[in-house]
C-alpha positions as CSV (number, residue, x, y, z in Angstrom):
1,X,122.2,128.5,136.1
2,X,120.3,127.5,133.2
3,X,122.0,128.0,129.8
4,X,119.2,130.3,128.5
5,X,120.1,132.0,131.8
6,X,123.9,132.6,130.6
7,X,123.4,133.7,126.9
8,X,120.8,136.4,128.4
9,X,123.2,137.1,130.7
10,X,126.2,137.9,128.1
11,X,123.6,139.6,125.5
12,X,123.1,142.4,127.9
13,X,127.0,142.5,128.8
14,X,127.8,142.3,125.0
15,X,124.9,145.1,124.6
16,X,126.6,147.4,126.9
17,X,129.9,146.9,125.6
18,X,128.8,147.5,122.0
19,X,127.0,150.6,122.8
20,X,130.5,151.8,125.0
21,X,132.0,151.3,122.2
22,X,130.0,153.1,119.3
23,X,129.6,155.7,121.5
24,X,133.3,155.8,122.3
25,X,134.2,156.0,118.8
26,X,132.1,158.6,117.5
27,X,133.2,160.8,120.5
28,X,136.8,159.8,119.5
29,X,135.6,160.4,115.5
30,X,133.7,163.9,116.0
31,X,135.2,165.1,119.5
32,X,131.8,165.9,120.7
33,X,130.0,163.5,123.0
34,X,126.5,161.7,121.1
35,X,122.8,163.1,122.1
36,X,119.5,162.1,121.4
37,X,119.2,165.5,120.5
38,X,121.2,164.3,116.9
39,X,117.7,163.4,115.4
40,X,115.9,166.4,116.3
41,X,117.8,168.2,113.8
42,X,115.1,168.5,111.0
43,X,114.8,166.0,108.1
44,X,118.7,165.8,107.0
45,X,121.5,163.3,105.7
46,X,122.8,163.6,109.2
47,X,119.8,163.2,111.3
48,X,118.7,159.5,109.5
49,X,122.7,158.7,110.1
50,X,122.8,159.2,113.5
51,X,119.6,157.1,114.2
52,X,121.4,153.4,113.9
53,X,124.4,154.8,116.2
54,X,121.6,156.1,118.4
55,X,120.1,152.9,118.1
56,X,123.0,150.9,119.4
57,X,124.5,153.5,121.8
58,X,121.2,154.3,123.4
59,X,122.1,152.0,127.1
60,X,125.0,154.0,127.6
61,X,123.8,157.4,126.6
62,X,120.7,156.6,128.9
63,X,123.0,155.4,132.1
64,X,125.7,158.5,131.3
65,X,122.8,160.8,131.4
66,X,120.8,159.1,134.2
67,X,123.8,159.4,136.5
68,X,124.9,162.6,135.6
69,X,121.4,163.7,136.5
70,X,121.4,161.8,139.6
71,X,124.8,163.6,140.5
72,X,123.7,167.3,139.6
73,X,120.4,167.3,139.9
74,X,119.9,164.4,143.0
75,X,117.1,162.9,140.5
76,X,115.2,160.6,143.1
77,X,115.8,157.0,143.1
78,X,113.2,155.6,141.7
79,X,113.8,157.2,138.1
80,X,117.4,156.1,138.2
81,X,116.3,152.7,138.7
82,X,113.7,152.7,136.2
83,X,116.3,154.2,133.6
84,X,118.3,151.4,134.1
85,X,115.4,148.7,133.8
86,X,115.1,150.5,130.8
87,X,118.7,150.7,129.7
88,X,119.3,147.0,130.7
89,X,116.2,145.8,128.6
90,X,117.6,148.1,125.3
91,X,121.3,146.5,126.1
92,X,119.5,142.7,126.1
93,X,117.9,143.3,122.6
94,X,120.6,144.9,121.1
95,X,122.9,141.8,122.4
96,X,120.4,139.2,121.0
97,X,120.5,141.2,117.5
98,X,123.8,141.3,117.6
99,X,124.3,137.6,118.3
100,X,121.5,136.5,116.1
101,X,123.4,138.7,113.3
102,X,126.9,137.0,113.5
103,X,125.5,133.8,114.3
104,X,123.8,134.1,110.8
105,X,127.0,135.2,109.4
106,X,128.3,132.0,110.3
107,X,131.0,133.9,112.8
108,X,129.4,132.3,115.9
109,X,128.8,128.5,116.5
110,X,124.9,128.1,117.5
């Protein structure tokens, strides 16, 4: 396995463990689970703050609400797998922004 191969690898496991945990803690903050339906609100203080832990939660919320629906609703298996294509791709960006970030803060060794 190729370096390159490993750092992707860990961006999309550090992706899905930072949106677990964002969403974890404003569940634990609010005691209501996080929506995308936050942002459709109407132009308000709360709307544009719910849009970066939206942005950073979004693999979870997409995979909690993909399953559920595959559960309840027996969604057919081809949208399931291309919500988690999708939810996979979000996690491995939000890991390489996250990296990039505290590599540039000097926390992580290049």
């Amino acid at each position: 396995m190729t370096p390159e191969s490993v750092q992707m690898l860990l961006s999309v496991a550090l992706g899905f463990a930072i949106a677990g945990l964002c969403s974890s803690a404003y569940q634990l903050a609010t005691d209501r689970l996080p929506t995308f339906g936050m942002i459709s609100t109407g132009p308000s203080a709360a709307a544009v703050a719910a849009v970066p832990l939206l942005m950073l939660s979004a693999p979870f919320l997409i995979m909690r609400n993909t399953l559920l629906g595959r559960q309840q609703e027996g969604r057919r298996f081809e949208f399931v797998f291309l919500a988690t294509v999708i939810a996979g791709f979000w996690s491995l960006m939000s890991g390489i922004v996250l990296v990039a970030t505290l590599q540039a803060c000097g926390v992580l060794a290049a």
